[in-house]
PDB file with one MODEL, atoms N, CA, C and O in Angstrom:
MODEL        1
ATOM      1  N   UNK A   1      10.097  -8.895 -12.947  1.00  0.00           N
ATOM      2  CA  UNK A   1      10.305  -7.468 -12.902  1.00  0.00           C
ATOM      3  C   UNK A   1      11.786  -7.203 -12.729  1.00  0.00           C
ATOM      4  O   UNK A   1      12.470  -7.200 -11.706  1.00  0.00           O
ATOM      5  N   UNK A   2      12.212  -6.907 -14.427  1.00  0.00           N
ATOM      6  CA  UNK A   2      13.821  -6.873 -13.915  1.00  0.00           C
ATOM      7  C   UNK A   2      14.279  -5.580 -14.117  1.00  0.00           C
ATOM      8  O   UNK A   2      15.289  -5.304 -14.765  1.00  0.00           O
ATOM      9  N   UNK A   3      13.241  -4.452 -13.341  1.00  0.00           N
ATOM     10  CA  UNK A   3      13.930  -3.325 -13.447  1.00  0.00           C
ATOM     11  C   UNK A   3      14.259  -2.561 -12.384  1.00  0.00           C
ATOM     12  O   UNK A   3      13.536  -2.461 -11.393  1.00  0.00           O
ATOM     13  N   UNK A   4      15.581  -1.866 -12.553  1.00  0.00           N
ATOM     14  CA  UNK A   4      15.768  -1.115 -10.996  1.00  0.00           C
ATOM     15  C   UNK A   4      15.128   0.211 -10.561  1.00  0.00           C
ATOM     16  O   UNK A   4      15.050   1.152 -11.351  1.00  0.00           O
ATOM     17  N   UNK A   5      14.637   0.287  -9.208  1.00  0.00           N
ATOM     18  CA  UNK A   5      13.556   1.426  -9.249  1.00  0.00           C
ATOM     19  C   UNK A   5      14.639   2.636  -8.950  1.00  0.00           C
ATOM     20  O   UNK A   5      15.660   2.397  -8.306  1.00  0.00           O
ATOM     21  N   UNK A   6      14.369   3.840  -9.419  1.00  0.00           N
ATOM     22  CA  UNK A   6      14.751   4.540  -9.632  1.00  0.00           C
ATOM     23  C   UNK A   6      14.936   5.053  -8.056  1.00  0.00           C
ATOM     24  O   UNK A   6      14.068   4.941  -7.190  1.00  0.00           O
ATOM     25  N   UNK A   7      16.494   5.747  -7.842  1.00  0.00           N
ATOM     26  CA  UNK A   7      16.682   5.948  -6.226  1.00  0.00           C
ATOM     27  C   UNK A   7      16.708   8.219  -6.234  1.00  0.00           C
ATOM     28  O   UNK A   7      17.374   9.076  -6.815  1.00  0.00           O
ATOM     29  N   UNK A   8      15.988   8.214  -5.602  1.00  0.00           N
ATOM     30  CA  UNK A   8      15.877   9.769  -5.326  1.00  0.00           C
ATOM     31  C   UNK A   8      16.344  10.634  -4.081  1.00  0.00           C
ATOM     32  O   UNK A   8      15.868  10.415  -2.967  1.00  0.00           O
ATOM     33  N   UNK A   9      16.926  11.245  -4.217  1.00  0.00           N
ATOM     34  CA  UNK A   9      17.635  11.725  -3.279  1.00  0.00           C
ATOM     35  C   UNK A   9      17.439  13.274  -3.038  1.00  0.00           C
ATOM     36  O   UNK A   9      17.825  14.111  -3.854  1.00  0.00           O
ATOM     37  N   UNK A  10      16.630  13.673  -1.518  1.00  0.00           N
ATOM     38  CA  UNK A  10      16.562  14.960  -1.390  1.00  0.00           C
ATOM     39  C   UNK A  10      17.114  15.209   0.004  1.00  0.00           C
ATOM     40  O   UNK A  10      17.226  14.413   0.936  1.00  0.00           O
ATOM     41  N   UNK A  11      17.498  16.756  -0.083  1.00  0.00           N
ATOM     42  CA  UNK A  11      18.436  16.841   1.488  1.00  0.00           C
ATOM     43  C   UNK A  11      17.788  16.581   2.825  1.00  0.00           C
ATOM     44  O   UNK A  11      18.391  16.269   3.852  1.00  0.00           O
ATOM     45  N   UNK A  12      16.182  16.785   2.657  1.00  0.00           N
ATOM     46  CA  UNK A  12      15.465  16.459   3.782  1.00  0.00           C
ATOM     47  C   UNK A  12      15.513  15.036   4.150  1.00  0.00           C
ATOM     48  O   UNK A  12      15.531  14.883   5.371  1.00  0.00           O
ATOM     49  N   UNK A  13      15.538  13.999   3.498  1.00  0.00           N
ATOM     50  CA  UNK A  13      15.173  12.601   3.330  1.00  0.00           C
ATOM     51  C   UNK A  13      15.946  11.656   2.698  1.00  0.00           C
ATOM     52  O   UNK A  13      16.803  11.812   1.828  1.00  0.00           O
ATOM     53  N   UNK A  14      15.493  10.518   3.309  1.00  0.00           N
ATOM     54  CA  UNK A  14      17.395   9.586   2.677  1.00  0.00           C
ATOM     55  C   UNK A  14      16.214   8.961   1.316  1.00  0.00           C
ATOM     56  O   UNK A  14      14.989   8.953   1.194  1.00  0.00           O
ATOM     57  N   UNK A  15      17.388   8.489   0.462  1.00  0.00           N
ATOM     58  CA  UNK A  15      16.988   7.902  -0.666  1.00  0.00           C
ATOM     59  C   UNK A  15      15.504   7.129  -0.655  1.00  0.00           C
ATOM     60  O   UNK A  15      15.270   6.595   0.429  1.00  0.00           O
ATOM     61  N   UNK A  16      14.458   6.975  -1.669  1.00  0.00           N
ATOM     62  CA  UNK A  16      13.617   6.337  -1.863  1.00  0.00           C
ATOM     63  C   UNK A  16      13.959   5.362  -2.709  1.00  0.00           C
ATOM     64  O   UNK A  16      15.065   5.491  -3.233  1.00  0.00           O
ATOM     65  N   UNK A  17      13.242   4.302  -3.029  1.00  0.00           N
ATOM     66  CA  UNK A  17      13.493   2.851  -3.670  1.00  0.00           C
ATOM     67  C   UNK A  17      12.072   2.688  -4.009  1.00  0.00           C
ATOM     68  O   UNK A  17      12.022   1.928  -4.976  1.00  0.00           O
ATOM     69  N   UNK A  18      10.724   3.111  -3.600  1.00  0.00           N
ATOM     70  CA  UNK A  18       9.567   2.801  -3.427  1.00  0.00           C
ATOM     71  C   UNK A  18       9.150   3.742  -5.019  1.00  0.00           C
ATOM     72  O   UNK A  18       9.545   4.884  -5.254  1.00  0.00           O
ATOM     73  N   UNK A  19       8.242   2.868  -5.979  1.00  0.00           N
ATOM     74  CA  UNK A  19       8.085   3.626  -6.983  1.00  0.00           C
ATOM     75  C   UNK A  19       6.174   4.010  -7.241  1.00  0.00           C
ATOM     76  O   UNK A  19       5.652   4.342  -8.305  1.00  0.00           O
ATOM     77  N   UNK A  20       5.434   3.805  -5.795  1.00  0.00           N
ATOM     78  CA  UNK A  20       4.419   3.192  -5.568  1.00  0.00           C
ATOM     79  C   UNK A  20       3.332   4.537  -5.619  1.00  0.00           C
ATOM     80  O   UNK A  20       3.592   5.555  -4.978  1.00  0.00           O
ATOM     81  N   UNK A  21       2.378   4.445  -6.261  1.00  0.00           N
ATOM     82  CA  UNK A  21       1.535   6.031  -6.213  1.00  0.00           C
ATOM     83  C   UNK A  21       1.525   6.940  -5.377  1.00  0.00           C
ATOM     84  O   UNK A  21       1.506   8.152  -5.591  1.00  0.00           O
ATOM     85  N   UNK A  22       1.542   6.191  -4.035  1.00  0.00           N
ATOM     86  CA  UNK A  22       0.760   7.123  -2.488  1.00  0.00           C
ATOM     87  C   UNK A  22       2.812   7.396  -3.171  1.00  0.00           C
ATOM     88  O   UNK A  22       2.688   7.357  -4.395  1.00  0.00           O
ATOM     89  N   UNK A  23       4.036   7.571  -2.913  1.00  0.00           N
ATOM     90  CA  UNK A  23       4.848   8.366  -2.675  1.00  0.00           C
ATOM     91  C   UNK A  23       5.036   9.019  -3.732  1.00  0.00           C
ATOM     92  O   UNK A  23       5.559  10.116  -3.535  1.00  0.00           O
ATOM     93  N   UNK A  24       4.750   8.698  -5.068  1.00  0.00           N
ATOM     94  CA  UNK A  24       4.685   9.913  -5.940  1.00  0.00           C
ATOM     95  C   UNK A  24       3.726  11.603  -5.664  1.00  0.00           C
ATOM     96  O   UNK A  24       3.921  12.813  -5.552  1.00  0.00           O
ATOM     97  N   UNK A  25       2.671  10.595  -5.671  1.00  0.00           N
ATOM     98  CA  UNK A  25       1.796  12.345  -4.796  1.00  0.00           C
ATOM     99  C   UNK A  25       2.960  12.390  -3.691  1.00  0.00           C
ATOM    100  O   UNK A  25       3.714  13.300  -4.038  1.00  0.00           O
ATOM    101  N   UNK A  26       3.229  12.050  -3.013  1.00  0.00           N
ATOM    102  CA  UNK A  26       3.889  12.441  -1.258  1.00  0.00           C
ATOM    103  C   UNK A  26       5.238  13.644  -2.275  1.00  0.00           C
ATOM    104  O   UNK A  26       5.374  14.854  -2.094  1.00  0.00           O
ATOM    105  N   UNK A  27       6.099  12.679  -3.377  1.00  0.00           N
ATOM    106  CA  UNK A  27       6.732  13.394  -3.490  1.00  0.00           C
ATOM    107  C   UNK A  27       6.527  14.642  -4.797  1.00  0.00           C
ATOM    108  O   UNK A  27       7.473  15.281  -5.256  1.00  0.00           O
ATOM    109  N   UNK A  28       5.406  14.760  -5.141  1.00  0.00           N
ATOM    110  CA  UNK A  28       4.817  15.664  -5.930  1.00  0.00           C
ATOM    111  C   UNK A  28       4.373  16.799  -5.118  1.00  0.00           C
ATOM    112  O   UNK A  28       4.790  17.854  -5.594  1.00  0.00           O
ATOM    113  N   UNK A  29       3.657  16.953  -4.035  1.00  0.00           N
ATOM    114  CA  UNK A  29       3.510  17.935  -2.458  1.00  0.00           C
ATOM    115  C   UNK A  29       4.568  18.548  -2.231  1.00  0.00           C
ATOM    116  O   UNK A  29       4.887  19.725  -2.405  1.00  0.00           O
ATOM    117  N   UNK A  30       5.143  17.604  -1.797  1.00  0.00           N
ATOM    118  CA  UNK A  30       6.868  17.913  -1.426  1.00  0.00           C
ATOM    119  C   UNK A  30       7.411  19.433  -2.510  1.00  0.00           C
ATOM    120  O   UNK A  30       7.569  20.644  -2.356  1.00  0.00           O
ATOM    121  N   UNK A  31       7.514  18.578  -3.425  1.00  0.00           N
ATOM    122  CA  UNK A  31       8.314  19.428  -4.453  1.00  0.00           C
ATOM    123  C   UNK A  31       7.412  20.777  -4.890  1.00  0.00           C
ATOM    124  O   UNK A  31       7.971  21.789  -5.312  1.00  0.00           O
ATOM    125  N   UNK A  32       6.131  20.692  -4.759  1.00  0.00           N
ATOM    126  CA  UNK A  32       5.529  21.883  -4.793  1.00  0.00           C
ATOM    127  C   UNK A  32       5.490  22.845  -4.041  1.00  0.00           C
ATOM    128  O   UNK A  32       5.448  24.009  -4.437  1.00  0.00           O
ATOM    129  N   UNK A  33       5.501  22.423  -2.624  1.00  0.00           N
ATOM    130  CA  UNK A  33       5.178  23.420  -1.551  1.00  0.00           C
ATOM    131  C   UNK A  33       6.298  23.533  -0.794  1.00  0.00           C
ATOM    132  O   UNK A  33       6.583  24.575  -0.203  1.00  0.00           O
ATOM    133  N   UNK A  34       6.998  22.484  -0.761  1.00  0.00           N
ATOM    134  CA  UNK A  34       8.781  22.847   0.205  1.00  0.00           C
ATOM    135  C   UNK A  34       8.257  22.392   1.710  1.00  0.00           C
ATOM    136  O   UNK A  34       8.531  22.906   2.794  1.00  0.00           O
ATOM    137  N   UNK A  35       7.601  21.510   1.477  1.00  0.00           N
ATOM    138  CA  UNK A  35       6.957  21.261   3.025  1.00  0.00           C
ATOM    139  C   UNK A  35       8.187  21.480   3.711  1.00  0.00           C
ATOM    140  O   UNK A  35       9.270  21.720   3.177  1.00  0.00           O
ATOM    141  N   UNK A  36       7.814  21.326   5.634  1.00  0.00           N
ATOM    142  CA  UNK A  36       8.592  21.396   6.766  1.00  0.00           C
ATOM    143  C   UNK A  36       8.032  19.678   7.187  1.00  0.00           C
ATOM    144  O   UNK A  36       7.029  18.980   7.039  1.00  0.00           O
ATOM    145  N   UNK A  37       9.842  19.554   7.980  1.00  0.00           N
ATOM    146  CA  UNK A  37       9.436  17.910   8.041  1.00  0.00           C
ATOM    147  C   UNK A  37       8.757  17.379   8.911  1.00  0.00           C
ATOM    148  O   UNK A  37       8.958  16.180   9.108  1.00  0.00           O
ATOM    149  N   UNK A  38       7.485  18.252   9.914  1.00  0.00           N
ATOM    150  CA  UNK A  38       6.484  17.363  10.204  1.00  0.00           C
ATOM    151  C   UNK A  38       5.974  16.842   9.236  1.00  0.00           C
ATOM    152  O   UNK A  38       5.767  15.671   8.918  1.00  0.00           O
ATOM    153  N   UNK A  39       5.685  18.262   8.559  1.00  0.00           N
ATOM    154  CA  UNK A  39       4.449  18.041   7.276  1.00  0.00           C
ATOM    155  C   UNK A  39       4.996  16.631   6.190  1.00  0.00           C
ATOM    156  O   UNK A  39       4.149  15.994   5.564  1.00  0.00           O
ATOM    157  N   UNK A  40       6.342  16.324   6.105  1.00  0.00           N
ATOM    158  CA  UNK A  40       6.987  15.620   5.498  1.00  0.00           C
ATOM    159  C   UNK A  40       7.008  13.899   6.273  1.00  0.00           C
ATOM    160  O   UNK A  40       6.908  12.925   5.526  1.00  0.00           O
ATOM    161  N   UNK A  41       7.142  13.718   7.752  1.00  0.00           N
ATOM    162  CA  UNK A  41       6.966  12.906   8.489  1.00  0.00           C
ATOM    163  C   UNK A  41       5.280  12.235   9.077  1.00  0.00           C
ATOM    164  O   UNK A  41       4.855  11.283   9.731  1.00  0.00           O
ATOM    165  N   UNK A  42       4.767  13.401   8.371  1.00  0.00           N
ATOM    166  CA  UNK A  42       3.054  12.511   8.619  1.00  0.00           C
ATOM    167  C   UNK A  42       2.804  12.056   6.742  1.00  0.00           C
ATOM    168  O   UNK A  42       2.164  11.068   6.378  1.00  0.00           O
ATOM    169  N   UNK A  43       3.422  12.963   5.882  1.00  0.00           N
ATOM    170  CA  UNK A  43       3.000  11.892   4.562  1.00  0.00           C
ATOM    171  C   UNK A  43       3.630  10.626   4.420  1.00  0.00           C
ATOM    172  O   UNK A  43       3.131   9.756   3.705  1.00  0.00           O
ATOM    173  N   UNK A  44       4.929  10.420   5.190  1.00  0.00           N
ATOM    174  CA  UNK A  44       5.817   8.838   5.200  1.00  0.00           C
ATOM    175  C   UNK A  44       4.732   8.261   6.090  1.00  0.00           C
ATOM    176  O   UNK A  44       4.276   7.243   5.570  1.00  0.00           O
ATOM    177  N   UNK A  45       4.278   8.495   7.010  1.00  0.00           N
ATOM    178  CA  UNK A  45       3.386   7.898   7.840  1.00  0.00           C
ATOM    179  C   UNK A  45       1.893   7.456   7.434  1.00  0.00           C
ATOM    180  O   UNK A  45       1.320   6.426   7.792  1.00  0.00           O
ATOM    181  N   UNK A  46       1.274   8.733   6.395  1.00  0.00           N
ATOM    182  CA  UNK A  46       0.259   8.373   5.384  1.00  0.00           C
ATOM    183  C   UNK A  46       0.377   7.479   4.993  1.00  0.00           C
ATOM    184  O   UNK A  46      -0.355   6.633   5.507  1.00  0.00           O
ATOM    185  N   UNK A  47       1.060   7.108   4.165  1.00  0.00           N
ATOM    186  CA  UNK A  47       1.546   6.462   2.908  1.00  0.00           C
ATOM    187  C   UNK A  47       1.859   4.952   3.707  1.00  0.00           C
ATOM    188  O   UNK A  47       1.144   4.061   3.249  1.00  0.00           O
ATOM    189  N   UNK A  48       2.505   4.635   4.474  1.00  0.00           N
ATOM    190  CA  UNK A  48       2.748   3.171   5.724  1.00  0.00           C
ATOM    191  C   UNK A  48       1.004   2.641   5.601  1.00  0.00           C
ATOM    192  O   UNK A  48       0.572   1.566   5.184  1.00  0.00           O
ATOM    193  N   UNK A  49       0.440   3.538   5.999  1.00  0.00           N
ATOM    194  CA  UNK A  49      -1.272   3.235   6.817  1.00  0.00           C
ATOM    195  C   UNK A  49      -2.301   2.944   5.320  1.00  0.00           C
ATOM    196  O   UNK A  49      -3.300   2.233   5.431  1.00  0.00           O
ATOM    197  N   UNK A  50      -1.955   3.521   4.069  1.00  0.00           N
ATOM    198  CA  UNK A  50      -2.036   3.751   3.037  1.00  0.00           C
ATOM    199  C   UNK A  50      -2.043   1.882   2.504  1.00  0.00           C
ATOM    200  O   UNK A  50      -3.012   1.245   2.090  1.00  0.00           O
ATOM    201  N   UNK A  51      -0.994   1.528   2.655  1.00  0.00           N
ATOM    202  CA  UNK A  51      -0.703   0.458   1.836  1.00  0.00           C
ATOM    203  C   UNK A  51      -1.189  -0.874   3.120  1.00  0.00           C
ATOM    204  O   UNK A  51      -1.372  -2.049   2.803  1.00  0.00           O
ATOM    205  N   UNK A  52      -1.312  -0.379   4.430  1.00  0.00           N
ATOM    206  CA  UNK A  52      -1.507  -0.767   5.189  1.00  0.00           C
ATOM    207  C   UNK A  52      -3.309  -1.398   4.823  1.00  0.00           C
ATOM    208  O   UNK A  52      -3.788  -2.516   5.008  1.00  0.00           O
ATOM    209  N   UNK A  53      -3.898  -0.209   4.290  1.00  0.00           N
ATOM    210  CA  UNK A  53      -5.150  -0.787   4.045  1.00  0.00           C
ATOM    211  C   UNK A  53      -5.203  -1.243   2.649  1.00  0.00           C
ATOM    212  O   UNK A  53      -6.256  -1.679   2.183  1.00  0.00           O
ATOM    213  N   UNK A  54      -4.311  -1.181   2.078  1.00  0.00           N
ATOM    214  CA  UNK A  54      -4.255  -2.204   0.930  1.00  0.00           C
ATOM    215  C   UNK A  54      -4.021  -3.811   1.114  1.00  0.00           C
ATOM    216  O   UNK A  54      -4.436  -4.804   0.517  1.00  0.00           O
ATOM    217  N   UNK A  55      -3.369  -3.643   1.953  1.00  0.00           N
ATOM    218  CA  UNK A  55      -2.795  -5.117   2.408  1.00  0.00           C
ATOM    219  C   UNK A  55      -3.956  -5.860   3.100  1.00  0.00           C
ATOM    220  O   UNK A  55      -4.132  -7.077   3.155  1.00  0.00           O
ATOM    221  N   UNK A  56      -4.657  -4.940   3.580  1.00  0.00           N
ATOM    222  CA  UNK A  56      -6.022  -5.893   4.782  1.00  0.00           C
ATOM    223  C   UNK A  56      -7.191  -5.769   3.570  1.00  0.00           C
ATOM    224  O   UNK A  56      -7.942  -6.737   3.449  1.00  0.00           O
ATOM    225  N   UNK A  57      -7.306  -5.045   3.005  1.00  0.00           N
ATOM    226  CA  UNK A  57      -8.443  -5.493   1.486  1.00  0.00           C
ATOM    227  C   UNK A  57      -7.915  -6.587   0.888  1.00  0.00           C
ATOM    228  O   UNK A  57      -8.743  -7.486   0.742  1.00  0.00           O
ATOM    229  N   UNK A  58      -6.559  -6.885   0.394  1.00  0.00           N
ATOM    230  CA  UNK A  58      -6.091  -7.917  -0.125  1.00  0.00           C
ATOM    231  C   UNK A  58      -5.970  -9.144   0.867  1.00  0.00           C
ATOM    232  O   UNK A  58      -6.393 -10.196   0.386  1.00  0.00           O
ATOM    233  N   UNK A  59      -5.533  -9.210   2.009  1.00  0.00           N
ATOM    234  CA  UNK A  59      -6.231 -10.267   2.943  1.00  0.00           C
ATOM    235  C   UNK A  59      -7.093 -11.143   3.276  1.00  0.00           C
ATOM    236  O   UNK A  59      -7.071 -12.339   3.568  1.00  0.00           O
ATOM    237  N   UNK A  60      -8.518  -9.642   3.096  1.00  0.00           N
ATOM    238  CA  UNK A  60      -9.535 -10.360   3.143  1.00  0.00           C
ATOM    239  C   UNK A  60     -10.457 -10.738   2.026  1.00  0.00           C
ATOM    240  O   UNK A  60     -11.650 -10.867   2.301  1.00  0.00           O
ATOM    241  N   UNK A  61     -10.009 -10.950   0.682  1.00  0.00           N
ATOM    242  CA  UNK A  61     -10.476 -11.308  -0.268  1.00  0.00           C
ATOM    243  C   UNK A  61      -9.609 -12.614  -0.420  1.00  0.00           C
ATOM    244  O   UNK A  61     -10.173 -13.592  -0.912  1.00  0.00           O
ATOM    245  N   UNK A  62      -8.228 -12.725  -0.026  1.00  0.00           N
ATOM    246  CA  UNK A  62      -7.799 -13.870  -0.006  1.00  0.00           C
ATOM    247  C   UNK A  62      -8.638 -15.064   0.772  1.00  0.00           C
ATOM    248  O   UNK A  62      -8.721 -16.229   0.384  1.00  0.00           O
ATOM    249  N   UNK A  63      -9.245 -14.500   1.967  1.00  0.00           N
ATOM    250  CA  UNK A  63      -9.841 -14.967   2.771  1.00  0.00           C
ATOM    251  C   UNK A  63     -10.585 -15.512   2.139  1.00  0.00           C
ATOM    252  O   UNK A  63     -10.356 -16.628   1.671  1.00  0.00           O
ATOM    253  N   UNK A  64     -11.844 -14.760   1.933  1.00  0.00           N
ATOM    254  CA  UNK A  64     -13.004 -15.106   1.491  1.00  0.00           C
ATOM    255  C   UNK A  64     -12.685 -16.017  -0.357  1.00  0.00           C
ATOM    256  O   UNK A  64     -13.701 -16.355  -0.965  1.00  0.00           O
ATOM    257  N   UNK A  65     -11.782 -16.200  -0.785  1.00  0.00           N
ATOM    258  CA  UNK A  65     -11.963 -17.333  -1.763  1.00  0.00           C
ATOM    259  C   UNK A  65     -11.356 -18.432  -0.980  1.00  0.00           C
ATOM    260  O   UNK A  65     -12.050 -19.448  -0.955  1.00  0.00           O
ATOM    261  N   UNK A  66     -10.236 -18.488  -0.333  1.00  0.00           N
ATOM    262  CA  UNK A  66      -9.988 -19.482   0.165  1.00  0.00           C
ATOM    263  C   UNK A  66     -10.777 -20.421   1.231  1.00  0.00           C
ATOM    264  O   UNK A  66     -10.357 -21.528   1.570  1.00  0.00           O
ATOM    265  N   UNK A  67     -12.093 -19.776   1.762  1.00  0.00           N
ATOM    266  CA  UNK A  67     -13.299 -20.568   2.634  1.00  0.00           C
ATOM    267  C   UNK A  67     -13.900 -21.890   1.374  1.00  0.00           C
ATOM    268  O   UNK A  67     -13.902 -21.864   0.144  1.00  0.00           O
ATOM    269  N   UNK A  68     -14.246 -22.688   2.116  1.00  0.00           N
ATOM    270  CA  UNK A  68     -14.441 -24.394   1.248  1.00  0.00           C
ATOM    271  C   UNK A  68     -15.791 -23.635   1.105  1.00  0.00           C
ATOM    272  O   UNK A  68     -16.137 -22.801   1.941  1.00  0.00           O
ATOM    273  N   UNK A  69     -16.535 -23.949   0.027  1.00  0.00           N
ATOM    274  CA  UNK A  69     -17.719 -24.004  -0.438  1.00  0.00           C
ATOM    275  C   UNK A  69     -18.546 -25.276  -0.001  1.00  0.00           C
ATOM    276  O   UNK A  69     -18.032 -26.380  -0.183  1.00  0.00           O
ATOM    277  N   UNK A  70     -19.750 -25.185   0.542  1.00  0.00           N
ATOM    278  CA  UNK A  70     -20.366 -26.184   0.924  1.00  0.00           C
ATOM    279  C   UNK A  70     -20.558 -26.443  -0.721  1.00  0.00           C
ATOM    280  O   UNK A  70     -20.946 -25.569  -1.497  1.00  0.00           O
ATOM    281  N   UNK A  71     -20.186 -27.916  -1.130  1.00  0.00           N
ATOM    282  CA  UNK A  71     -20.963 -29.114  -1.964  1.00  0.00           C
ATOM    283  C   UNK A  71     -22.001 -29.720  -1.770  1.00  0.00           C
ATOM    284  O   UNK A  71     -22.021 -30.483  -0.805  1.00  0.00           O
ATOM    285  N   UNK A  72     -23.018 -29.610  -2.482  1.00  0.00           N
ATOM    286  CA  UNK A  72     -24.209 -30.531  -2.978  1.00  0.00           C
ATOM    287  C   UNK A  72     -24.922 -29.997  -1.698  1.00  0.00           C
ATOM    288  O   UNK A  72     -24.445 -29.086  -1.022  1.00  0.00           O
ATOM    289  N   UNK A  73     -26.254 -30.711  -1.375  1.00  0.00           N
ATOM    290  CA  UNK A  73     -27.006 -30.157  -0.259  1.00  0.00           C
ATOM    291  C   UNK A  73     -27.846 -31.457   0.533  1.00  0.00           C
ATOM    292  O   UNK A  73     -28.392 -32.315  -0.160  1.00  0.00           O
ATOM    293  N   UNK A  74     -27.880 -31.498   1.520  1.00  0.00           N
ATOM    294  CA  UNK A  74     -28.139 -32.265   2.531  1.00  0.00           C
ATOM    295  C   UNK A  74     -29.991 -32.650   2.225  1.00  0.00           C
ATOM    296  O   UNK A  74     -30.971 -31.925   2.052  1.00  0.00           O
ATOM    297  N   UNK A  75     -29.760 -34.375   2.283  1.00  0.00           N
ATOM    298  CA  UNK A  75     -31.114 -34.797   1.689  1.00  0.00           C
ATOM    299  C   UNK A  75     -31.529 -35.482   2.881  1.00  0.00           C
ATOM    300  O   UNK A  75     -30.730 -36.217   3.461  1.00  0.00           O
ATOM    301  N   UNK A  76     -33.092 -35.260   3.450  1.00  0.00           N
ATOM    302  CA  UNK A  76     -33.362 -36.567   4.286  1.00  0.00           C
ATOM    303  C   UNK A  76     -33.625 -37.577   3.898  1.00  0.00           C
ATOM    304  O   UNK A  76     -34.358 -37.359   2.933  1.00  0.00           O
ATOM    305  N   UNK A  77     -33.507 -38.593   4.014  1.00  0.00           N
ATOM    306  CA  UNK A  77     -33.638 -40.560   3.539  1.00  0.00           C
ATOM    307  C   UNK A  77     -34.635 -41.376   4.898  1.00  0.00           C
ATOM    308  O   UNK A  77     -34.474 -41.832   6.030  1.00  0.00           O
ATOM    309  N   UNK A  78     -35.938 -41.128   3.656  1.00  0.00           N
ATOM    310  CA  UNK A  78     -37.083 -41.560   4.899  1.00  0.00           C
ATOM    311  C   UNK A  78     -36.831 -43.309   4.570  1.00  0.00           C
ATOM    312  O   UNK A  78     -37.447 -44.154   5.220  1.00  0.00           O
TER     313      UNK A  78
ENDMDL
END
């Protein structure tokens, strides 16, 4: 990925670098409604918790392929 993400700059907020869905809506809101920067400081905070549960879905699927598969199945020998 050899491209540079595009840097955005608004007077409320220092530059973004992040080109990731949850901050496009965040900054699609933004630009519609003129939020006030609580309203602006709980969507940066959304968006953290956001990818936050992306990361623990991707975790635990890592998980679950990486568990050993029991091989073959246990015989009694009378």
């Amino acid at each position: 990925m050899n491209q540079t993400p595009a840097v955005e700059t608004t007077p409320a907020a220092a530059p973004h670098t992040c080109t990731c869905l949850c901050h496009e809506v965040q900054r699609l809101i933004e630009n519609l409604f003129r939020l006030p920067e609580p309203a602006r400081q709980h969507l940066r905070n959304s968006r953290i918790e956001f990818l936050k549960a992306v990361r623990s879905l991707i975790d635990e699927r890592i998980a679950q392929l990486s568990r050993a598969e029991a091989k073959g199945a246990k015989v009694v020998v009378e």
